[in-house]
Each structure stands twice: as structure tokens, then as C-alpha cells.
N, C-alpha and C positions, 0 to 999 in steps of 0.2 A: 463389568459395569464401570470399575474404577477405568480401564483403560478407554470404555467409551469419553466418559466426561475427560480424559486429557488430553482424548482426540479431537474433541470438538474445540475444547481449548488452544492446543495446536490451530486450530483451524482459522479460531477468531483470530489469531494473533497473527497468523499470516495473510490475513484477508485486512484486518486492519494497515499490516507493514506495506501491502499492494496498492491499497487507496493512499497512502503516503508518498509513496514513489513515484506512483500517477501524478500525482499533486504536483510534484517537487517536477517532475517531465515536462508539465504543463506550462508550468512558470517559466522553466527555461525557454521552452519554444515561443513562448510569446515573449520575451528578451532576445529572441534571436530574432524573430519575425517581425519587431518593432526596429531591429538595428540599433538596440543597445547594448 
């Protein structure tokens, strides 16, 4: 049980670090794609 819940914990927190990175990818390409 205990290693279920630290799995899914793992899980949020790499799914959360994913949507960040995406974020942060995004931004950039639209600073490049503007030509700033």
C-alpha cells in the first residue's frame, strides 16, 4: 500500500515537472518564432 501511494506521488510530481518543461519549451519557441 505504502509503496502504492509513493508511486503515484512519484507520478504527480513528474507529470507536474512535464507540464513545466512544456511551459518553459513553449515560451521559448514563441521567442524564437517572434525573432526575439
Amino acid at each position: 500500500m505504502a509503496l502504492r501511494i509513493n508511486t503515484n506521488i512519484e507520478s504527480i510530481n513528474a507529470q507536474r515537472n512535464l507540464t513545466t518543461s512544456t511551459s518553459a519549451l513553449n515560451k521559448s519557441l514563441e521567442k524564437l518564432s517572434s525573432g526575439l
